[in-house]
NUSETOR-403885 format. One record per residue: chain; x, z, y of N, C-alpha, C, CB in turn; residue number from 1. Coordinates in steps of 0.001 Angstrom, whole numbers, always signed. Atoms other than C-alpha are relative to their C-alpha. Glycine has a CB too. Layout:
N
r chaine->A&n_px->X&n_pz->Z&n_py->Y&ca_px->X&ca_pz->Z&ca_py->Y&c_px->X&c_pz->Z&c_py->Y&cb_px->X&cb_pz->Z&cb_py->Y&num->NUM
...
***
This chain:
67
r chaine->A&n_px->+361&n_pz->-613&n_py->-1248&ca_px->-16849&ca_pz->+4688&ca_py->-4742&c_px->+367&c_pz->-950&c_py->+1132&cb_px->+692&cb_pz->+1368&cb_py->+165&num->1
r chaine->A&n_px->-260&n_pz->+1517&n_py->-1033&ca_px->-17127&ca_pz->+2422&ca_py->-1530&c_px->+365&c_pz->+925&c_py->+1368&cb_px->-1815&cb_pz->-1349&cb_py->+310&num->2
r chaine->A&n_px->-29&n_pz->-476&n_py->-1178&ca_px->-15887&ca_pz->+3841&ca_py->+1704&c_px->+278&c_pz->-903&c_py->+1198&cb_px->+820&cb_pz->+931&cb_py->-71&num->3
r chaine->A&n_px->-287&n_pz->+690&n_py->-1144&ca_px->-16281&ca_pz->+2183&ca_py->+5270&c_px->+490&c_pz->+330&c_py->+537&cb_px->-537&cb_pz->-333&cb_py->+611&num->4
r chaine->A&n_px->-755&n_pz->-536&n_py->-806&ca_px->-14042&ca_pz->+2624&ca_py->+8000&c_px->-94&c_pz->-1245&c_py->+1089&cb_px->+1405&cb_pz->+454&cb_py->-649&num->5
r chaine->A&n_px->-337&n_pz->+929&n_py->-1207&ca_px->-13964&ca_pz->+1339&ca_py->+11584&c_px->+676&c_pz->+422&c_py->+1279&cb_px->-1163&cb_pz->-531&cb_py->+443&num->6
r chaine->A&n_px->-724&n_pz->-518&n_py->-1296&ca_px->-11493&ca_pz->+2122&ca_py->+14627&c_px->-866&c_pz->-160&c_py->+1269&cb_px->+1384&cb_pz->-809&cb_py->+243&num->7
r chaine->A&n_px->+803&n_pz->-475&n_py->-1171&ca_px->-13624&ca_pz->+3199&ca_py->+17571&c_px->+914&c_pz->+542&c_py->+1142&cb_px->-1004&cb_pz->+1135&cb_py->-459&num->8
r chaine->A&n_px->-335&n_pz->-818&n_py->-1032&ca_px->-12095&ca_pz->+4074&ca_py->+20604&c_px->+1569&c_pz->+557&c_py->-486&cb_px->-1224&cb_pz->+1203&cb_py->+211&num->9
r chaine->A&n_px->-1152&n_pz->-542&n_py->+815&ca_px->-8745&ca_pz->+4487&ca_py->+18726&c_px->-174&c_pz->+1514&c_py->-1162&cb_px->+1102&cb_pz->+351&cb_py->+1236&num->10
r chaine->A&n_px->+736&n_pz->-705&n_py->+937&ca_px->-10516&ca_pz->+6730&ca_py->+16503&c_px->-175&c_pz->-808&c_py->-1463&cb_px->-1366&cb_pz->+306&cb_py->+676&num->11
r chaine->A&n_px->+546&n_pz->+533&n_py->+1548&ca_px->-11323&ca_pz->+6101&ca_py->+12659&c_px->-1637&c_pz->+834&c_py->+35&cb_px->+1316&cb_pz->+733&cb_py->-1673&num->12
r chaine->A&n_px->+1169&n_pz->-587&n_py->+777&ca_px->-14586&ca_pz->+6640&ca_py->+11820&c_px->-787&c_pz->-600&c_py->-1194&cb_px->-918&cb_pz->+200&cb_py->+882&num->13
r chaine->A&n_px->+44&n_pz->+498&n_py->+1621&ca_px->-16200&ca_pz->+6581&ca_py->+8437&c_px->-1356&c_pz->-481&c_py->+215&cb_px->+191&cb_pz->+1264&cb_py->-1419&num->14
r chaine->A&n_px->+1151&n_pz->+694&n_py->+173&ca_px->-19390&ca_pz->+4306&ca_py->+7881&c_px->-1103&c_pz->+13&c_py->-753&cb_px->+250&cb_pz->-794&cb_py->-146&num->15
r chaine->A&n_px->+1143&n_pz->-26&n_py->+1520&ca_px->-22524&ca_pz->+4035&ca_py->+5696&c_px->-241&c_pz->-1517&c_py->+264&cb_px->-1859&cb_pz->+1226&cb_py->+8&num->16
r chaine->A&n_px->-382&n_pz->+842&n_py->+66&ca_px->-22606&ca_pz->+632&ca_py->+6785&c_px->+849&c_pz->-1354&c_py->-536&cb_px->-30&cb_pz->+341&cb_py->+367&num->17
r chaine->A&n_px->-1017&n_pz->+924&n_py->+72&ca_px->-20408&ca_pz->-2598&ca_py->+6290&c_px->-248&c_pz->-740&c_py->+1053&cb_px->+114&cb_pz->-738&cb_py->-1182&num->18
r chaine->A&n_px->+391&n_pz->+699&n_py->-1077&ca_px->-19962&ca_pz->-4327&ca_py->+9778&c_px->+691&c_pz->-842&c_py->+480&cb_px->-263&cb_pz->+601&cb_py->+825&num->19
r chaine->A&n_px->-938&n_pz->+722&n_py->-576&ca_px->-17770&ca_pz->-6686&ca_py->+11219&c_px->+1184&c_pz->+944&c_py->+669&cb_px->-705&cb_pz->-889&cb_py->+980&num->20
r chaine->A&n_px->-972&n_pz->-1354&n_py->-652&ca_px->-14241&ca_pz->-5198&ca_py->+11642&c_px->+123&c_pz->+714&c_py->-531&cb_px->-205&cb_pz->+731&cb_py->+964&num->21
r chaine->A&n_px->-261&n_pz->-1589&n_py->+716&ca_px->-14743&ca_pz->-2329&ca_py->+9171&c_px->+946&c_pz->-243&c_py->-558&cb_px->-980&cb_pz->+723&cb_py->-1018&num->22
r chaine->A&n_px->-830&n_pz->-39&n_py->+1263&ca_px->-12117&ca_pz->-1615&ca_py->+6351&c_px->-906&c_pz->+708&c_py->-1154&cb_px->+1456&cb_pz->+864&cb_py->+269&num->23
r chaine->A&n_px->+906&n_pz->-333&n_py->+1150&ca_px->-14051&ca_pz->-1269&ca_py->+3105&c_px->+1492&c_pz->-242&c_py->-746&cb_px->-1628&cb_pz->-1074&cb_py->-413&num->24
r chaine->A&n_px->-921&n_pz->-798&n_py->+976&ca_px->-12113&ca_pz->+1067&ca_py->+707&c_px->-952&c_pz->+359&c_py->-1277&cb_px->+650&cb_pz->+1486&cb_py->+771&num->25
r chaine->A&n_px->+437&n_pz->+132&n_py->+1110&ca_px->-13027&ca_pz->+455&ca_py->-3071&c_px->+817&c_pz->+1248&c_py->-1200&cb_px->+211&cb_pz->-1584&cb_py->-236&num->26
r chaine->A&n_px->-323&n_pz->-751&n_py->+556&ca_px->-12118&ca_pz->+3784&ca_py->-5319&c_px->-873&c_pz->-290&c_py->-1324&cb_px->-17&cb_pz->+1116&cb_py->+728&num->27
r chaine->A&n_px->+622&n_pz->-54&n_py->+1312&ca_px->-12476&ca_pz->+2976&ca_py->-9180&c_px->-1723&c_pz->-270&c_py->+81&cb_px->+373&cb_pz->+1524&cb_py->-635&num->28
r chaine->A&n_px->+1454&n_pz->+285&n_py->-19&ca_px->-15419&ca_pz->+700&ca_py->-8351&c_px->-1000&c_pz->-575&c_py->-1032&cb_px->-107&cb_pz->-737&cb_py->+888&num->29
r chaine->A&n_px->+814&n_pz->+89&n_py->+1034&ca_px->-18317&ca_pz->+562&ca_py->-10489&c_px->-569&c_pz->-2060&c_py->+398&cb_px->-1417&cb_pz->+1594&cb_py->+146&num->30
r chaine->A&n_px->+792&n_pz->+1229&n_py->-240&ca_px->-19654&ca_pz->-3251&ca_py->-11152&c_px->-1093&c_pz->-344&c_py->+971&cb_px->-506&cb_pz->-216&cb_py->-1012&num->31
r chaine->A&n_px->+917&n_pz->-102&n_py->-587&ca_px->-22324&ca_pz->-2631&ca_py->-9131&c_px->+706&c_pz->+240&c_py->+1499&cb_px->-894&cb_pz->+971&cb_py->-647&num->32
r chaine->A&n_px->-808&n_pz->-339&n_py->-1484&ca_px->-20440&ca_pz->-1303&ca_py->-6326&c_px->+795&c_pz->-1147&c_py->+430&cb_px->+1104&cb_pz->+1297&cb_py->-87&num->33
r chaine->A&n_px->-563&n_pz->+1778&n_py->-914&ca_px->-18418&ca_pz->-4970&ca_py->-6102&c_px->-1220&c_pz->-990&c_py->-34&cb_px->+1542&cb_pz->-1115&cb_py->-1052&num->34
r chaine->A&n_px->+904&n_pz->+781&n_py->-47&ca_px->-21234&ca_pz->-6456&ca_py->-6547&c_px->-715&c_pz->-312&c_py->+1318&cb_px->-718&cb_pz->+401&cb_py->-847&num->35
r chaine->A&n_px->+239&n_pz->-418&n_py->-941&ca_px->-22576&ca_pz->-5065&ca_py->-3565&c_px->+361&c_pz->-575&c_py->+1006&cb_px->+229&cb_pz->+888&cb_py->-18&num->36
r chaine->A&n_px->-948&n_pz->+534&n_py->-854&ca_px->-19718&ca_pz->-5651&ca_py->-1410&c_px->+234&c_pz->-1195&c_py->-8&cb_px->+1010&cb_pz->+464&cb_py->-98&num->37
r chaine->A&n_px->+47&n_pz->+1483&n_py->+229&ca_px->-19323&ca_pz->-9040&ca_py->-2898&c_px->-1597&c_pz->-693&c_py->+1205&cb_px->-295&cb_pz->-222&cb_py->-2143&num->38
r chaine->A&n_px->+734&n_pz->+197&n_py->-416&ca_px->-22480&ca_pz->-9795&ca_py->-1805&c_px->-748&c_pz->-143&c_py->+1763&cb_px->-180&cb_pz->+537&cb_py->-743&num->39
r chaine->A&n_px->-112&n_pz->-419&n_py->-1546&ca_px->-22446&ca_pz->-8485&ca_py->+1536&c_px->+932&c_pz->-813&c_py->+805&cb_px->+488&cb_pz->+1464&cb_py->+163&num->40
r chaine->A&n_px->-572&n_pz->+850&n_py->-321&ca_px->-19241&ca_pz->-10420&ca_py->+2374&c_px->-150&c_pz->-1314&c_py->-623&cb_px->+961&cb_pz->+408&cb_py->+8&num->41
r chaine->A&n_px->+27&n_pz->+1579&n_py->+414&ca_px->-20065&ca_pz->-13601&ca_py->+760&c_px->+1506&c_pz->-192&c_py->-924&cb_px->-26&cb_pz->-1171&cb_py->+1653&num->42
r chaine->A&n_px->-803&n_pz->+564&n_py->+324&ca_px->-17197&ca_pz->-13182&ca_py->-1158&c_px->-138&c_pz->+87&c_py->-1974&cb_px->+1197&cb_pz->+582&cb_py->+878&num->43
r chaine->A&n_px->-205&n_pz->-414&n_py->+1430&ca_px->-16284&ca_pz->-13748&ca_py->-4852&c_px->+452&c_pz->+1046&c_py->-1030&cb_px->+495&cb_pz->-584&cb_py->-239&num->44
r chaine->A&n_px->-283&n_pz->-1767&n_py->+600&ca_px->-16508&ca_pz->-10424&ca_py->-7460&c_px->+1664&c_pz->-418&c_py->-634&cb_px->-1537&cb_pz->+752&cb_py->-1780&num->45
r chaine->A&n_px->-1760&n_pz->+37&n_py->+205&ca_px->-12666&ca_pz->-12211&ca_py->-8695&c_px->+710&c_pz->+631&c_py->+667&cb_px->+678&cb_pz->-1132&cb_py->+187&num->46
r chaine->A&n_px->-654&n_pz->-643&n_py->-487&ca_px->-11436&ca_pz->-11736&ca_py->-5799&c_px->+326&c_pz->+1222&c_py->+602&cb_px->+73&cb_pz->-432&cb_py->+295&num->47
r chaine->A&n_px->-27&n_pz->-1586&n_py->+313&ca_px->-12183&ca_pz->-8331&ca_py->-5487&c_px->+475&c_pz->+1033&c_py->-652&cb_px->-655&cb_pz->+265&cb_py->-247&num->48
r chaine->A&n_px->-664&n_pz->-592&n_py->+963&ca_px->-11018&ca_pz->-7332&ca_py->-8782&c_px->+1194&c_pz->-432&c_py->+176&cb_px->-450&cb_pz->-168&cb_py->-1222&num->49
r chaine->A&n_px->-1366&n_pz->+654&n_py->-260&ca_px->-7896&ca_pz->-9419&ca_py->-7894&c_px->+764&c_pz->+1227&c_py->+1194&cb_px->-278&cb_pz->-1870&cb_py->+770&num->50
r chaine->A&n_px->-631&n_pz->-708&n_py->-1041&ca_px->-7362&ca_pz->-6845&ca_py->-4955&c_px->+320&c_pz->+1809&c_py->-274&cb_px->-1024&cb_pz->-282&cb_py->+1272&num->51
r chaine->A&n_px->-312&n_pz->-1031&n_py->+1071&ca_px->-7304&ca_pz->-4074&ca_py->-7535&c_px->+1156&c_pz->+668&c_py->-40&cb_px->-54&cb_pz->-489&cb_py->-1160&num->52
r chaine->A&n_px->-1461&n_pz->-97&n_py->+309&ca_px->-4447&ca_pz->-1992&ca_py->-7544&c_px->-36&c_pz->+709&c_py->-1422&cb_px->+896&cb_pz->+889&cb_py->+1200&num->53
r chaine->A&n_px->+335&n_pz->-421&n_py->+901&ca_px->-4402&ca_pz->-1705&ca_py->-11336&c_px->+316&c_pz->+1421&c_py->-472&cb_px->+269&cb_pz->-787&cb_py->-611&num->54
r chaine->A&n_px->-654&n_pz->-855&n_py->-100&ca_px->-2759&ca_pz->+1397&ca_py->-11147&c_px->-1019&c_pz->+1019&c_py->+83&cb_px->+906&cb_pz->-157&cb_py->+908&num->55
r chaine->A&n_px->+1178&n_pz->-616&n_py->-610&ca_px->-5075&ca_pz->+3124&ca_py->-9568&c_px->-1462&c_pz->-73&c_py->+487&cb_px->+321&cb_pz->+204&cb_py->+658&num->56
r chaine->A&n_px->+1109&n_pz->+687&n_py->+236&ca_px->-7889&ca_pz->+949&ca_py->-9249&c_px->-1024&c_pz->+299&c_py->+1309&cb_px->-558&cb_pz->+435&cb_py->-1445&num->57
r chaine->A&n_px->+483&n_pz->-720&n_py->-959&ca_px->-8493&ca_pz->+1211&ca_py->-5519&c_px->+158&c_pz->-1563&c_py->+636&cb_px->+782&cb_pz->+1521&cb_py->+575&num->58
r chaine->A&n_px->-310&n_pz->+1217&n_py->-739&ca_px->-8968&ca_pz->-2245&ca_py->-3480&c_px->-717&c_pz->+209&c_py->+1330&cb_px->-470&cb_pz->-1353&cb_py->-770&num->59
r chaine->A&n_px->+640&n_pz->+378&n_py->-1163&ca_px->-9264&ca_pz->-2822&ca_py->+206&c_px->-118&c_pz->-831&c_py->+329&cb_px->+192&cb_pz->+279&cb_py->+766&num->60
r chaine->A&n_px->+336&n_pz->+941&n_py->-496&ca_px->-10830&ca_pz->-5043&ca_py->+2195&c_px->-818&c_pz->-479&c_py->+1263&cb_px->-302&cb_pz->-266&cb_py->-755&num->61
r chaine->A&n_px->+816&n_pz->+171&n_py->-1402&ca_px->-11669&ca_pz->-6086&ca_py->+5924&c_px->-942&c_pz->-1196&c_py->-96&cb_px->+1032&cb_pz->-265&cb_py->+1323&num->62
r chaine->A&n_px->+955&n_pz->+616&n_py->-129&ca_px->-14735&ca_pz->-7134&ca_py->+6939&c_px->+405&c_pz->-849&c_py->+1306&cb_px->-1166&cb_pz->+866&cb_py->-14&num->63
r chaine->A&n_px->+119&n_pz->+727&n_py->-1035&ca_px->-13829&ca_pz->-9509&ca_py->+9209&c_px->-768&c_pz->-429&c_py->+382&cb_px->+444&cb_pz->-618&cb_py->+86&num->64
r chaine->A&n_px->+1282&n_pz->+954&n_py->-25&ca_px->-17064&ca_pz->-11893&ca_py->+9328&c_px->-463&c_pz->+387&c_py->-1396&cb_px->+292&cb_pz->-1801&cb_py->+223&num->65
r chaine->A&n_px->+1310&n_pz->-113&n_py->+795&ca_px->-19771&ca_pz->-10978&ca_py->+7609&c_px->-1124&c_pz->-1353&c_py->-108&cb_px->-769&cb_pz->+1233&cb_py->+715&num->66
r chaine->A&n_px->+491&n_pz->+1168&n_py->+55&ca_px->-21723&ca_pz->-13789&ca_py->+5978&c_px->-1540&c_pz->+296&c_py->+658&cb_px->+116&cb_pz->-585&cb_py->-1521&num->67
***
């Protein structure tokens, strides 16, 4: 499950998006679902799974710059 998040106005609000600035919250993500995100940030599906908390299997990750 992928959830966006971006502080607005000192507000959280939740996204359908991924935008510069968000926090993308990864809940027991399906291959496809890092894939996604990978993709979107330009970044590598390792380090994604690297941000894994194996535990629980939940990784975040700011969008700082979007490729």
């Amino acid at each position: 499950m992928i959830s966006i998040y971006l502080t607005d106005d000192g507000k959280l609000r939740e996204l359908e998006q991924i935008v510069p600035g968000a926090w993308v919250h990864l809940c027991a993500p399906t291959e496809e679902e890092v894939a996604t995100v990978c993709a979107k940030l330009c970044v590598e599906p390792d380090l994604v799974r690297a941000a894994l908390d194996h535990a629980d299997q939940n990784a975040r990750v700011h969008a700082a710059e979007i490729g």
